[in-house]
C-alpha positions in Angstrom: 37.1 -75.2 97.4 38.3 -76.8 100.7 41.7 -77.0 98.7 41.8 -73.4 98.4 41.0 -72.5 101.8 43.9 -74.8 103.2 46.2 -72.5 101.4 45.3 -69.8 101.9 45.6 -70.5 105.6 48.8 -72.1 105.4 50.1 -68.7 103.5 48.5 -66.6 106.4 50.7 -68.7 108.7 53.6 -68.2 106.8 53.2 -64.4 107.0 52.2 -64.0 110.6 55.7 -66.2 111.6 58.1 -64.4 109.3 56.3 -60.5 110.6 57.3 -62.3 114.6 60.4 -62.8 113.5 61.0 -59.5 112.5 59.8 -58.4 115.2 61.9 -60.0 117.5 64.9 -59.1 115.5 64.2 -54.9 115.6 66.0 -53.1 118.6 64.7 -50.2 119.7 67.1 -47.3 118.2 69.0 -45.4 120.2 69.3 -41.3 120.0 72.1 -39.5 119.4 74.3 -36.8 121.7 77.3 -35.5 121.2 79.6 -33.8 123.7 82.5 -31.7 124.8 84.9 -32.6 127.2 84.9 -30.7 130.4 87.8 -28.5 131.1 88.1 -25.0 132.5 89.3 -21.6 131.8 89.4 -18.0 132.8 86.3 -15.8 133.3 86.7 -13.1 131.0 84.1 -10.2 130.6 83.6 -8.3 127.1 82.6 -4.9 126.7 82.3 -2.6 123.3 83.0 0.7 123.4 82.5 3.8 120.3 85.8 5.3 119.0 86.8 7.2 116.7 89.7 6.8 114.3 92.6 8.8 113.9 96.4 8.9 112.1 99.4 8.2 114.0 101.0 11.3 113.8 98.5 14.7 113.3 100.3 18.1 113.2 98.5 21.2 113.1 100.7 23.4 111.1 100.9 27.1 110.8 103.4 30.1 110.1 105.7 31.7 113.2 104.7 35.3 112.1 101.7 37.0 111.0 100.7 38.2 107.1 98.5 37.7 104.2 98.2 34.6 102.5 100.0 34.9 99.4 99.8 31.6 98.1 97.9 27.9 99.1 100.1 24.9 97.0 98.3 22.2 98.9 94.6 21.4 99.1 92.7 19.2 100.8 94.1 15.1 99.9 97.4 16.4 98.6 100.3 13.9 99.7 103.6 16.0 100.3 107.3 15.2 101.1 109.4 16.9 103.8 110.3 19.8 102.9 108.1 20.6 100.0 106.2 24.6 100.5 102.8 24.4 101.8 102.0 27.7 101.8 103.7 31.2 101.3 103.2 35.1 103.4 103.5 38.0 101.2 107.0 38.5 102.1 106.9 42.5 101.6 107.1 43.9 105.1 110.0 41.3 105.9 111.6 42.3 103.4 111.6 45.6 104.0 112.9 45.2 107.0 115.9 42.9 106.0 117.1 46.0 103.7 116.7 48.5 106.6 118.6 45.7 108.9 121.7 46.2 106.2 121.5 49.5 106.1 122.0 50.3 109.7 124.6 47.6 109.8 126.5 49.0 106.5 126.1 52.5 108.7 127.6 51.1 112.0 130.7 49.2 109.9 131.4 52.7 108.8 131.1 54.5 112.2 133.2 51.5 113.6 135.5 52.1 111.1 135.7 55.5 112.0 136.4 55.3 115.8 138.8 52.5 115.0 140.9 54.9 113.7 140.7 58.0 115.8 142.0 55.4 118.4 144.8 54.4 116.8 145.3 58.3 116.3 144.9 58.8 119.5 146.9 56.2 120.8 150.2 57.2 118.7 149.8 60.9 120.4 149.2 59.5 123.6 152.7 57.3 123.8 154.8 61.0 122.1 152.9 62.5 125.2 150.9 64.5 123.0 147.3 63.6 124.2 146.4 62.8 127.9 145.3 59.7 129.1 141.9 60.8 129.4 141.5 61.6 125.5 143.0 57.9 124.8 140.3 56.5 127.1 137.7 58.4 125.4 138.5 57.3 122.0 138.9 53.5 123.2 135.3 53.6 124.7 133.7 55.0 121.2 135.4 52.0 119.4 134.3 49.6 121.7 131.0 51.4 121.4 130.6 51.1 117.8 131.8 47.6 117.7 128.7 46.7 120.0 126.7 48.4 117.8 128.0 46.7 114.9 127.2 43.3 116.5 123.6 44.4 118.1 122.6 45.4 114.0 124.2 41.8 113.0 122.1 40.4 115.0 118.4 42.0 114.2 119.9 41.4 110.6 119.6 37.8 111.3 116.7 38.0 112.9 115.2 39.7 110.3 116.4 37.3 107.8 114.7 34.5 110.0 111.5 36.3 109.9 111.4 36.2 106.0 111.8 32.8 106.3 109.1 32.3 108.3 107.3 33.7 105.7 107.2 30.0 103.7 106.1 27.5 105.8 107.2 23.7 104.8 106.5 20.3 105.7 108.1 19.1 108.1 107.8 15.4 107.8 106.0 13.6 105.0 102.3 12.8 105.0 99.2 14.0 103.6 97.0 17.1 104.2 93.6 16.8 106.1 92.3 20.1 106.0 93.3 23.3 104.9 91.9 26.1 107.6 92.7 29.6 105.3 92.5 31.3 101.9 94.3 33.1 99.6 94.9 37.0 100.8 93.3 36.2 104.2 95.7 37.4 106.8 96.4 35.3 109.7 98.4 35.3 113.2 101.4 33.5 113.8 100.0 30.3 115.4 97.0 30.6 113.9 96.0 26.6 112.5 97.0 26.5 108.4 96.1 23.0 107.6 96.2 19.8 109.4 99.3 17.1 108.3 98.2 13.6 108.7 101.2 11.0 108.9 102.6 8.3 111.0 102.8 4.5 109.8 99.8 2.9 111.8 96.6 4.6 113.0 95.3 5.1 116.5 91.4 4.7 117.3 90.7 7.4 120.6 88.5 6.0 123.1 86.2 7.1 126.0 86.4 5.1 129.1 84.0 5.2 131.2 85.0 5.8 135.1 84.1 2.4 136.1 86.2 0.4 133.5 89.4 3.0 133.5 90.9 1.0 136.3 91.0 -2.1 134.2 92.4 -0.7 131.2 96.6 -0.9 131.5 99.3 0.0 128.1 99.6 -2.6 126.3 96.5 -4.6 126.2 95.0 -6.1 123.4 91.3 -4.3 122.0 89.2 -6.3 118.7 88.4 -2.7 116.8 85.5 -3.1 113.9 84.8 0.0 111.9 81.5 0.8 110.4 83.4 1.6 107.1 84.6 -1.8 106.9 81.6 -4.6 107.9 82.7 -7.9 108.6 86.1 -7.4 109.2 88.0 -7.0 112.7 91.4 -5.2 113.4 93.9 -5.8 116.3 94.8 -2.8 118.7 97.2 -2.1 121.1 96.8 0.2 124.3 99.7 3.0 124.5 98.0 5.7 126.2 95.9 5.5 129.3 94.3 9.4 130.5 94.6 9.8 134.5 92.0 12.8 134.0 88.1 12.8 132.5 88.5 15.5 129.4 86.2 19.0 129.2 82.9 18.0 130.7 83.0 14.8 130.0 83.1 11.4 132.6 85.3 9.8 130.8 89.2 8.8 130.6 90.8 9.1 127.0 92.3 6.2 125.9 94.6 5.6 122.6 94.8 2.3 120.9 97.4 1.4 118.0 96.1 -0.6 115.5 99.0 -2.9 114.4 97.6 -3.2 110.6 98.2 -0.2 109.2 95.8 -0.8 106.1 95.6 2.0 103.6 91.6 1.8 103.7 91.9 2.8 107.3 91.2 6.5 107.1 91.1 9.2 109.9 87.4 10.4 111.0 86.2 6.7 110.8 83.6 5.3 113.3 85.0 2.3 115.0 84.0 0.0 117.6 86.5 -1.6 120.1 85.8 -4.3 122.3 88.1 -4.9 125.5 88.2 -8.4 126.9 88.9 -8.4 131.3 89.6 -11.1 133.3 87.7 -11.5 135.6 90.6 -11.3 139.6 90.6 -13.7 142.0 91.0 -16.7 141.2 92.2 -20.2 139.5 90.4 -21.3 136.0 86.6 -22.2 136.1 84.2 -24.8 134.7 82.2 -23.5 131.6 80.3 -25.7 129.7 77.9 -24.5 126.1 74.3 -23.0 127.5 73.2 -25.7 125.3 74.1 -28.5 127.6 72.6 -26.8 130.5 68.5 -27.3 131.3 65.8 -26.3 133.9 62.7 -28.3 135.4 61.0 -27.8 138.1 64.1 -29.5 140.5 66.6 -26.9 139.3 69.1 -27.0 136.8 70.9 -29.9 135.6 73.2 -31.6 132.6 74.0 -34.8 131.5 76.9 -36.5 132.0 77.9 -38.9 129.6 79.8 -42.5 130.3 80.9 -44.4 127.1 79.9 -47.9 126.8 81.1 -48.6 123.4 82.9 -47.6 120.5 79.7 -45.8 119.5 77.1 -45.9 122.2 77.0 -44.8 125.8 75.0 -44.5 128.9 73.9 -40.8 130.3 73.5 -39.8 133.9 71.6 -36.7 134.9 73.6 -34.6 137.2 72.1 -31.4 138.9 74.2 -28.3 138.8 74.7 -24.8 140.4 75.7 -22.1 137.6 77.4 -18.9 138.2 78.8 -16.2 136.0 78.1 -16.6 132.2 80.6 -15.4 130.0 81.6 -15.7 125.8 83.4 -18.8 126.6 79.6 -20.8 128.3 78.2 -21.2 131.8 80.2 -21.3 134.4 79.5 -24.3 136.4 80.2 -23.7 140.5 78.9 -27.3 141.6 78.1 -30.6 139.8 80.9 -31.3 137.5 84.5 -32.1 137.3 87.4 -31.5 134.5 87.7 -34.1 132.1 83.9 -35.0 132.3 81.9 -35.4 128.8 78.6 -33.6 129.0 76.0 -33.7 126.6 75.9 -31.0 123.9 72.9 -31.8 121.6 69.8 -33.6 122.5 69.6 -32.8 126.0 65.8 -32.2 126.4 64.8 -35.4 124.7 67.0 -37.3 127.2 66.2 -38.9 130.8 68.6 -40.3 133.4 70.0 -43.9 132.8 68.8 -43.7 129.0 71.1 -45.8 126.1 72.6 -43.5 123.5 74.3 -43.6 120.2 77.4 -41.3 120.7 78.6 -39.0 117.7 81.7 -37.5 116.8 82.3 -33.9 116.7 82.2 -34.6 113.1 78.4 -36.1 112.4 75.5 -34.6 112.4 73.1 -35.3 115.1 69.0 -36.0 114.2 
């Protein structure tokens, strides 16, 4: 029995020495940060405004003379080439009047013809002294009278003839028809909208401005555009009109944007959103570090700053800060820190001035 008990004591030893060794041998483990290096940029200020999508080129096309709507060859989708016939005016009346044009001119060729040679008649008595100078001058003035008349009924001929033409209007460039604003037999007024030709390679969004942004906004900047057709997906714009006057009721400027993809599932009508980026004037680059990285007791807002004191460990320093502007790009950081500094990025409320750390990498995942 006594046997038994000095084992088991000596095996109780054993145990309690090896768990102080271990003991010993643990070091506390250190937490992980990582960090960004400081460096500084320009303050730039985002805003999103509503737009509305439209094709490069939009002509509103329509005849140069009144009529009835004979025929429609295009309807609402239909792509067309330059030249091809839109649309066609019952031609009647025009041609009516072309007929009565070459009547009155075939009429005044003949009187022309006429007078032409009374002159010469008269002019072959007038130098064998057998008709006075008066009756030559006479004659001369009704040929030169009829000639006149001859070219004045030339002329409303081809005026008349242009007229009919009018009656068929065309394309004039290729493109594709948006909307078609008349029927068959209706009549209509020269000027009066036919249909709506859609062409041009890239599309234009049409923006209000508001008043207080309009003096930012210069030709050629740069807009994001997202359209609610197309979710997910952001186009590139470029500024090339800028209004200098609010439209109709309105307080706003127009603006036009190009969109430098001209992608064929970019139609006119669509919603769109368009997001101008300003920099902010007056000044040379600023700090910004993440939001992250920046924290708030009850002695005011402060980072950590971090010094490396090893291939993977480091020592952090708290460092109070004064913030300014926030922006897209982080915090702006007025006082407190200097370019090329490595704040903290991750694990900043778990960490206390002077504390050991185990650095990671951009890389690793933090716990």
């Amino acid at each position: 029995m006594s046997h038994w008990r000095t084992g088991s004591v000596l095996v109780l030893a054993l145990m309690g020495a090896a768990c102080g060794d271990d003991a010993e041998e643990a070091a506390p483990a250190l937490r992980p940060v990582r960090y960004e290096r400081v460096a500084t940029d320009s303050l730039s200020i985002s805003r999103s405004l509503a737009a509305v999508v439209r094709a490069g080129v939009e002509s509103r096309l329509s005849f140069r003379v009144g009529g009835s709507i004979e025929r429609l060859d295009v309807v609402v989708g239909s792509s067309v080439r330059r030249g091809q016939i839109l649309a066609r005016l019952d031609p009647t009346d025009f041609e009516l009047r072309v007929e009565e044009a070459k009547a009155a001119l075939a009429q005044a060729q003949a009187s022309l013809r006429r007078t032409e040679a009374d002159f010469d008649r008269v002019r072959a008595l007038y130098e064998n002294n057998n008709a006075s100078k008066a009756e030559l001058d006479a004659a001369r003035a009704s040929a030169e009278s009829s000639e006149a008349q001859v070219d004045a009924i030339t002329k409303q001929l081809e005026q008349a003839n242009q007229q009919l033409g009018y009656t068929v209007l065309l394309a004039p460039t290729d493109g594709a028809i948006a909307s078609v604003e008349v029927e068959v037999n209706e009549n209509v007024q020269g000027g009066d909208e036919v249909c709506l030709l859609i062409s041009g390679g890239s599309p234009e969004v049409v923006i209000p401005v508001p008043e207080v942004m309009i003096g930012s906004v210069r030709p050629g900047q740069r807009v994001s555009v997202a359209l609610d057709a197309l979710p997910g997906e952001a186009f590139e714009a470029e500024v090339t009109e800028v209004g200098v006057a609010v439209t109709g009721a309105s307080t706003t400027y127009p603006v036009t944007a190009r969109l430098l993809d001209s992608n064929i599932r970019i139609r006119a009508g669509m919603a769109a959103e368009t997001t101008f980026k300003f920099e902010q004037e007056g000044g040379d680059d600023r700090i910004f570090v993440p939001g992250v990285s920046v924290g708030e007791d009850r002695d005011g807002r402060y980072v950590f700053v971090l010094d490396r004191t090893g291939e993977r460990e480091g020592l952090v320093r708290r460092r109070g800060v004064t913030i300014g502007a926030t922006s897209e790009t982080g915090i702006e950081i007025l006082e407190g820190l200097s370019e090329d500094e490595l704040v903290v990025t991750a694990g900043v409320r778990r960490l206390t001035d002077g504390m050991r750390v185990a650095v990671l990498e951009s890389d690793e995942v933090g716990g």
